[in-house]
ROTOR-59272 format. One line per field, with one value per residue (C-alpha): residue number from 1; residue in one letter; x, y, z. Coordinates in nm, 2 decimals. Layout:
REM ROTOR-59272
vonu [NUM | ...]
bado [A | ...]
east [X | ...]
north [Y | ...]
up [Z | ...]
***
This chain:
REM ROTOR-59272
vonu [1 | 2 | 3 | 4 | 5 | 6 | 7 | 8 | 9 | 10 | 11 | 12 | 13 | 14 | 15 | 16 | 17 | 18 | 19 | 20 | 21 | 22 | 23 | 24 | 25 | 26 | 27 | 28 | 29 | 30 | 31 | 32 | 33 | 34 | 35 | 36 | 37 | 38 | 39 | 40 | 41 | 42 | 43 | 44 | 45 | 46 | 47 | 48 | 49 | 50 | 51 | 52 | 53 | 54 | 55 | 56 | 57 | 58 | 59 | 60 | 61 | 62 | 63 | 64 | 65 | 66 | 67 | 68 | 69 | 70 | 71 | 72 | 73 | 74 | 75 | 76 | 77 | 78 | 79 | 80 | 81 | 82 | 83 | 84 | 85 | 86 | 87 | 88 | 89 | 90 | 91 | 92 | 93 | 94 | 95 | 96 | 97 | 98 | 99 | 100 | 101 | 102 | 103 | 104 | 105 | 106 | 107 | 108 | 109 | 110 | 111 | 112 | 113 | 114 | 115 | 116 | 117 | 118 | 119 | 120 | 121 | 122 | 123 | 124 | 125 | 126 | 127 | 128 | 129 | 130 | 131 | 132 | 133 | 134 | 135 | 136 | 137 | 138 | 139 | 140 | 141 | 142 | 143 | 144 | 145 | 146 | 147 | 148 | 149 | 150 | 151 | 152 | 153 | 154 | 155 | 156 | 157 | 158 | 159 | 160 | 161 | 162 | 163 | 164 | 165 | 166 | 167 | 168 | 169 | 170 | 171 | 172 | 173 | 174 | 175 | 176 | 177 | 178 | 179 | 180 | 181 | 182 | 183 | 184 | 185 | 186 | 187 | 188 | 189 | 190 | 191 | 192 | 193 | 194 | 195 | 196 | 197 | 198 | 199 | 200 | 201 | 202 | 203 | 204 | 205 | 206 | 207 | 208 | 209 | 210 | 211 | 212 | 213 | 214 | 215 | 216 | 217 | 218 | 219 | 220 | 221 | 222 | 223 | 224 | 225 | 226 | 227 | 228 | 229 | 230 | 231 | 232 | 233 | 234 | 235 | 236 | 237 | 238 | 239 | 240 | 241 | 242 | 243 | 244 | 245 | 246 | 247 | 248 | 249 | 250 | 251 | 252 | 253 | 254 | 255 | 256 | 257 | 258 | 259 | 260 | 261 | 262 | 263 | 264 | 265 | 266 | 267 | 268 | 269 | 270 | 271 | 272 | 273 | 274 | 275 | 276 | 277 | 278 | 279 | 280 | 281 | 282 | 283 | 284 | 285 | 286 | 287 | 288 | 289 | 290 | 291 | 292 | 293 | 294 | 295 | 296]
bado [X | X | X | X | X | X | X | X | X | X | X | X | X | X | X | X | X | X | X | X | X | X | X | X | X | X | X | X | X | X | X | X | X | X | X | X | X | X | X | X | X | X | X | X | X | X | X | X | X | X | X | X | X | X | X | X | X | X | X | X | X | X | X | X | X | X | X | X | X | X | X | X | X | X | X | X | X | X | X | X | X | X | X | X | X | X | X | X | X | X | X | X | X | X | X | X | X | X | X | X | X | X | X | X | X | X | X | X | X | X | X | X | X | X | X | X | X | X | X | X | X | X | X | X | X | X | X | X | X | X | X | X | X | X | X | X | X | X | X | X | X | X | X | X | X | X | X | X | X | X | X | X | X | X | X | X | X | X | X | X | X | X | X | X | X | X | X | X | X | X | X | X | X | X | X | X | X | X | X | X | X | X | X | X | X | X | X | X | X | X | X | X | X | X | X | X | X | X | X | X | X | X | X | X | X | X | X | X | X | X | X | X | X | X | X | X | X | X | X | X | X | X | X | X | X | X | X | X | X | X | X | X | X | X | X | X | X | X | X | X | X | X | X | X | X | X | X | X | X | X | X | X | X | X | X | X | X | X | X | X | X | X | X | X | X | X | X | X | X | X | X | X | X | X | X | X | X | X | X | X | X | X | X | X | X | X | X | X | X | X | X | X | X | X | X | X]
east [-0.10 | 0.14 | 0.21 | 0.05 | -0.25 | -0.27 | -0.24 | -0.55 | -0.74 | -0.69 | -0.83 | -1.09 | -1.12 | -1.04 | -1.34 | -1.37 | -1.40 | -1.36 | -1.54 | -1.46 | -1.64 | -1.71 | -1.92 | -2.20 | -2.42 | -2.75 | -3.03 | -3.04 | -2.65 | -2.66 | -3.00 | -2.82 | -2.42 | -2.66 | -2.91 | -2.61 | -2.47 | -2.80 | -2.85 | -2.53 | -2.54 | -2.32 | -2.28 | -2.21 | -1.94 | -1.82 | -1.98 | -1.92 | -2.04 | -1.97 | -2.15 | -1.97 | -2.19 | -1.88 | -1.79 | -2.14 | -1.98 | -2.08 | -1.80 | -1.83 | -1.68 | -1.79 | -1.64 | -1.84 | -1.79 | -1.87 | -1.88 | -1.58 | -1.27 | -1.16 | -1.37 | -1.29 | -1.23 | -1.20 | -1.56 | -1.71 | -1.56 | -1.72 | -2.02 | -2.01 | -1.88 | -2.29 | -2.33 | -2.05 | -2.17 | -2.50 | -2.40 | -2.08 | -1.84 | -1.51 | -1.40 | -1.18 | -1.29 | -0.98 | -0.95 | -0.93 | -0.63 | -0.43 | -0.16 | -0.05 | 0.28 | 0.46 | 0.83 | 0.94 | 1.19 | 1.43 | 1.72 | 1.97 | 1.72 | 1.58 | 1.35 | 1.02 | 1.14 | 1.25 | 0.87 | 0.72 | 0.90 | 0.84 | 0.49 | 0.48 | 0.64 | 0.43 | 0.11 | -0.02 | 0.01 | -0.12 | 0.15 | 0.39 | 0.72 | 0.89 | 1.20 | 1.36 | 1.50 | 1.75 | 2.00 | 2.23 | 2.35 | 2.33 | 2.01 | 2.10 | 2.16 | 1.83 | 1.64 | 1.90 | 1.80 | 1.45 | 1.51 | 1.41 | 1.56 | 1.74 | 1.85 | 2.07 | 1.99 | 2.24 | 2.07 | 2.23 | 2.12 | 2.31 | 2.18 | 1.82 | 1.65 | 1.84 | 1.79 | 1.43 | 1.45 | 1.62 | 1.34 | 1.05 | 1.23 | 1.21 | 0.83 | 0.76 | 0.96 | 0.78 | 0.45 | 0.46 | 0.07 | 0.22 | 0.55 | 0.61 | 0.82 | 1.00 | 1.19 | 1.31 | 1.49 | 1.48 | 1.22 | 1.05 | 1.01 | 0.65 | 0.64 | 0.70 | 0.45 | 0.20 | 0.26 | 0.21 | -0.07 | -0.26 | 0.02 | 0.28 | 0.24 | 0.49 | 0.56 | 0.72 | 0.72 | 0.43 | 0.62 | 0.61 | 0.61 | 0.71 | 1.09 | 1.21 | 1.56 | 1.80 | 1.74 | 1.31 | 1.28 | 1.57 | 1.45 | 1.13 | 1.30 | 1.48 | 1.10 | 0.97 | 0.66 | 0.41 | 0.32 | 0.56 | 0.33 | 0.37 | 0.16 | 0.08 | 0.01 | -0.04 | 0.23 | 0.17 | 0.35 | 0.31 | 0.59 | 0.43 | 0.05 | -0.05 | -0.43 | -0.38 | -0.42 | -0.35 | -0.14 | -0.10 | 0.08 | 0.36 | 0.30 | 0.59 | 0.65 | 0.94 | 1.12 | 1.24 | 1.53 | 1.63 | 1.69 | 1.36 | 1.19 | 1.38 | 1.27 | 0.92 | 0.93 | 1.07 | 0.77 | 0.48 | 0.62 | 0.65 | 0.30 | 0.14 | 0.31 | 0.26 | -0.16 | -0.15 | 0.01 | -0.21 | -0.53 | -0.41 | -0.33 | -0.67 | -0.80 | -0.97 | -0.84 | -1.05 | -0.90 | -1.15 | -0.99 | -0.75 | -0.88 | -0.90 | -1.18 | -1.03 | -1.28 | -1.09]
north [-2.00 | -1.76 | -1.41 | -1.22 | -1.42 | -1.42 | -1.07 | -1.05 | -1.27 | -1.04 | -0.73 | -0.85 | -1.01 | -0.92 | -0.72 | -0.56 | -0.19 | 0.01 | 0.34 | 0.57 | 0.88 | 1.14 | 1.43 | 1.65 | 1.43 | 1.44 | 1.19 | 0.95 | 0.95 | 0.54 | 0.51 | 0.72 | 0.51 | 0.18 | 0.27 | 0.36 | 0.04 | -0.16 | 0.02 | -0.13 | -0.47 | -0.44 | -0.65 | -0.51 | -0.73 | -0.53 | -0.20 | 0.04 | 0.38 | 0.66 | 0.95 | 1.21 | 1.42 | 1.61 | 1.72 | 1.68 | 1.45 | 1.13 | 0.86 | 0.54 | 0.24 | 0.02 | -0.30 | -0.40 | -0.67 | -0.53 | -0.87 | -0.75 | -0.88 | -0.62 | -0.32 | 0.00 | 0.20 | 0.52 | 0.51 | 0.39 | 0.72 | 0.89 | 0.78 | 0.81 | 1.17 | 1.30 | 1.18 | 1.28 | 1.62 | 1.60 | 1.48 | 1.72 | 1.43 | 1.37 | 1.06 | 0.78 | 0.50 | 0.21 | -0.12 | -0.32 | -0.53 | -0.22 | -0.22 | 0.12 | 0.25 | 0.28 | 0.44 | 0.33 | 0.61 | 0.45 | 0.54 | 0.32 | 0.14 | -0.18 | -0.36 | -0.15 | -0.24 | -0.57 | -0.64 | -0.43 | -0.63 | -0.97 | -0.94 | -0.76 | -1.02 | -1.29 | -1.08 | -0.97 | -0.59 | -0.49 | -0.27 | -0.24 | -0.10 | 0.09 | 0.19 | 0.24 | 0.58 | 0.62 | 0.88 | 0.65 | 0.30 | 0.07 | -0.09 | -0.14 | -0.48 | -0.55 | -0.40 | -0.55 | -0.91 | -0.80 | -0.73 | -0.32 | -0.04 | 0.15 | 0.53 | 0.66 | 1.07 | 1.20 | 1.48 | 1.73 | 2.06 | 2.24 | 2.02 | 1.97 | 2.12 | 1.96 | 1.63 | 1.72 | 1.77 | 1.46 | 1.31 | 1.47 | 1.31 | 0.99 | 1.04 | 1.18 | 0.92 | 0.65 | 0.81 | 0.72 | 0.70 | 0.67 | 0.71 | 0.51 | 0.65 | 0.29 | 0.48 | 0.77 | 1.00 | 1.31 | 1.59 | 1.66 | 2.04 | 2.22 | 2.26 | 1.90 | 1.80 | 1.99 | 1.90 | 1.53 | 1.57 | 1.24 | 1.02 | 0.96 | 0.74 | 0.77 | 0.57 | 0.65 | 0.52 | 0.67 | 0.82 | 1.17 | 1.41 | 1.30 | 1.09 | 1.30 | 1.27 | 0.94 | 0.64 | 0.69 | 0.33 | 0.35 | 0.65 | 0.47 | 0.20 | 0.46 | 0.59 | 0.25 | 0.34 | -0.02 | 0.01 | 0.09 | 0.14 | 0.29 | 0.51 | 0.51 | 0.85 | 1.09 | 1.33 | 1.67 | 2.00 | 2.00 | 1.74 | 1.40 | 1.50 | 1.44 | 1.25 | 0.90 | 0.60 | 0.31 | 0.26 | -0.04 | -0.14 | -0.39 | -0.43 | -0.39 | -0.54 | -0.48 | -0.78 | -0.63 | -0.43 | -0.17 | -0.40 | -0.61 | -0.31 | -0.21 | -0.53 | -0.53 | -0.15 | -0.32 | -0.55 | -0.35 | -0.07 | -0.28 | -0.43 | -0.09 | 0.03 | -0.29 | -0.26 | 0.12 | 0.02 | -0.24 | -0.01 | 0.24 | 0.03 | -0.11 | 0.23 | 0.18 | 0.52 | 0.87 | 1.15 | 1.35 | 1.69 | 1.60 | 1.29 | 0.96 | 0.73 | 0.36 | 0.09 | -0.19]
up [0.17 | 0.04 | 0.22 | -0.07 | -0.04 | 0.34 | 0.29 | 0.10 | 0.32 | 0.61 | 0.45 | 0.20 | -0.10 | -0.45 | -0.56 | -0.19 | -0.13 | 0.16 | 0.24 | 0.55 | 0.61 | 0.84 | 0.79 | 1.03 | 1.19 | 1.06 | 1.00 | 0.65 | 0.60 | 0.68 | 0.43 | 0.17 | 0.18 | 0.20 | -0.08 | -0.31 | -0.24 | -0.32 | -0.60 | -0.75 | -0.60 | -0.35 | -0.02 | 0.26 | 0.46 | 0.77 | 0.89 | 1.20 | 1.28 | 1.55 | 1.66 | 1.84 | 2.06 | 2.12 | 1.83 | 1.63 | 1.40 | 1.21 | 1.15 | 0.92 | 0.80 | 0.50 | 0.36 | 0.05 | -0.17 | -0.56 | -0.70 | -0.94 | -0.90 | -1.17 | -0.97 | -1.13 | -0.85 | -1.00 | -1.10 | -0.76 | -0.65 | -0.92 | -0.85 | -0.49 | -0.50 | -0.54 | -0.18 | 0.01 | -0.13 | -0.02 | 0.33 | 0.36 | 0.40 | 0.44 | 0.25 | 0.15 | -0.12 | -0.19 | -0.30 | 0.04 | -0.04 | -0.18 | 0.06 | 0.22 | 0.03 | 0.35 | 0.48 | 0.79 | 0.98 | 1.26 | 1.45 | 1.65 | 1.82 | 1.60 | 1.82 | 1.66 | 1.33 | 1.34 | 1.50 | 1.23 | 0.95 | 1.09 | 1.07 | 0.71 | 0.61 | 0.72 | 0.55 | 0.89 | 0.80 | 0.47 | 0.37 | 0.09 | 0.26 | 0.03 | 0.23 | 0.54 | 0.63 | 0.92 | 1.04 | 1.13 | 0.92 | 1.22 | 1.14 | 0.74 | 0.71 | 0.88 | 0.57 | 0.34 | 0.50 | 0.39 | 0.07 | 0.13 | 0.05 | 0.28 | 0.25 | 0.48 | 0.59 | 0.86 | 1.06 | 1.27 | 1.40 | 1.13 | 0.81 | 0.93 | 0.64 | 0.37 | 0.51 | 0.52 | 0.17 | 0.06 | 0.30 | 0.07 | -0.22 | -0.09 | -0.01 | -0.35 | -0.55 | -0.38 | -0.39 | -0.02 | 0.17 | 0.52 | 0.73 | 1.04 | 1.26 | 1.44 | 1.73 | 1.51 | 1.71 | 1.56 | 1.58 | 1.26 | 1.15 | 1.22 | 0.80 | 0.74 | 1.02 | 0.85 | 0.49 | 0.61 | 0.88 | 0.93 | 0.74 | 1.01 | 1.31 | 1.57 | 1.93 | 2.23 | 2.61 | 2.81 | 3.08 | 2.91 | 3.03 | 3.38 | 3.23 | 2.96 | 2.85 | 2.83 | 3.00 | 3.10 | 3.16 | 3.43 | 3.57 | 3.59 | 3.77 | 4.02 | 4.12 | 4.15 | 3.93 | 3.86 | 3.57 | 3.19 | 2.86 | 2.53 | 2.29 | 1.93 | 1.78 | 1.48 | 1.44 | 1.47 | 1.52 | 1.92 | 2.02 | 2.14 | 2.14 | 1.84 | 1.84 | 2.01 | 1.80 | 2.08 | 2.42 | 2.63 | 2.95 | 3.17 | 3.46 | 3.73 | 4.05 | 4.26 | 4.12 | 3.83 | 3.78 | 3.50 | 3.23 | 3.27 | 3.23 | 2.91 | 2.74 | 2.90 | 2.72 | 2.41 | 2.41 | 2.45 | 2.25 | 1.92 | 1.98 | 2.02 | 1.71 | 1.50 | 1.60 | 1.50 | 1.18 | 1.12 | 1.13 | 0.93 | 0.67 | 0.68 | 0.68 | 1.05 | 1.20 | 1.09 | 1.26 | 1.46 | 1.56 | 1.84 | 1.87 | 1.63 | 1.64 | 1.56 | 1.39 | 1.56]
***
């Protein structure tokens, strides 16, 4: 099977479509997404819903075969645009197997990366990575060995907003859907967070707020803490709390020294990142004020 193809398999076929929604919970919103689908002879393939009591909000996500390799998606959305107004909904119609236009953002650090783009490449994240922005040129012959583009931004405290700028660029020449931020070291502006709210997925150790600074996973090491993780989030304007999309955890045991925990940290960081990438691009994750709910 070829990686395109694999690709495919993974999020649907051909002539699938995929619908996520939320909107004001209220009664008939499932009998109303189904019944337009019946009435066009769709399948249903994969469906999940959430009801937060919270929040009084209604979340949903529909896979649906059309039976049309050659769907025209522009008019499914058309057509479906008489319910979401009826039901107050937030929405998303694509193509299931449109990958994600997707710019990944590193630093120094290439473990996150070099994860990320092994398992693109073998089709197991339905993304099309358009480039690979860094601040630094250490990691450029890693993207050259993939065949991606790789711009190279310097940042300091003095040229922060004009390598914003040339960062926009990049995003609008490449009509970029999401950035993911692979151990990118550099904070990005409240303006910029804004402008690209709910389209950039960052990760970081989960020892925040209690190891900030160089070195957490040693100063981890130095308070003998048992257990290392790492989160996946949106970013937002508040610093490391934007809504959480996944987090996992190492276990420690008094064994290991400073450097075992380093590449235990390298480990779960890259699989936390590579699962939150993942769903996005399969359009899984509907933000939900601070929170997300994820259709795993």
């Amino acid at each position: 099977m070829t990686e395109a193809a694999s690709r495919r398999s993974k999020a649907g076929g051909e002539g699938d479509l995929v619908l996520t929604l939320s909107c004001p919970d209220r009664p008939g919103i499932v009998a109303a997404v189904s019944q337009h689908l019946f009435e066009r002879e769709a399948n249903i393939e994969e469906s999940q819903q959430f009801s937060d009591h919270r929040t009084g909000r209604y979340f949903m996500r529909v896979r649906f075969d059309t039976g049309d390799v050659t769907v025209d998606v522009e008019l499914w959305q058309r057509e479906f645009a008489a319910v979401a107004t009826e039901f107050e909904m937030a929405w998303e119609l694509r193509k299931a197997v449109t990958a994600y236009r997707t710019l990944v953002m590193v630093s120094k650090f290439g473990h996150v990366l070099n994860d990320l783009l092994f398992r693109w490449k073998s089709g197991q994240v339905n993304a099309d990575i358009v480039g690979i922005v860094s601040n630094h040129t250490d990691l450029e012959p890693m993207a050259r060995s993939y065949g991606i583009p790789f711009h190279h931004i310097p940042v300091t405290r003095e040229t922060k907003l004009e390598a914003e700028a040339q960062l926009r660029e990049v995003v609008a020449a490449h009509d970029v859907e999401l950035i993911a931020l692979a151990r990118y070291m550099q904070v990005l502006s409240d303006d910029l967070c804004r402008d690209l709210g709910g389209r950039v997925i960052n990760i970081h150790h989960s020892f925040l707020p209690s190891f900030k600074g160089a070195k957490p996973y040693h100063q981890a090491y130095a308070r003998g803490v048992k257990v290392i993780g790492a989160t996946a989030h949106y970013v937002t304007a508040d610093l490391d709390e934007g809504p959480i999309i996944e987090q996992d955890i190492h276990r420690v045991d008094h064994r290991m020294e400073a450097e075992d925990l380093v590449s235990a940290g390298e480990e779960v960081e890259s699989r936390v990142f590579s699962r939150a990438v993942r769903w996005h691009c399969e359009s899984r994750i509907i933000l939900n004020e601070d929170r997300t709910v994820v259709f795993s």
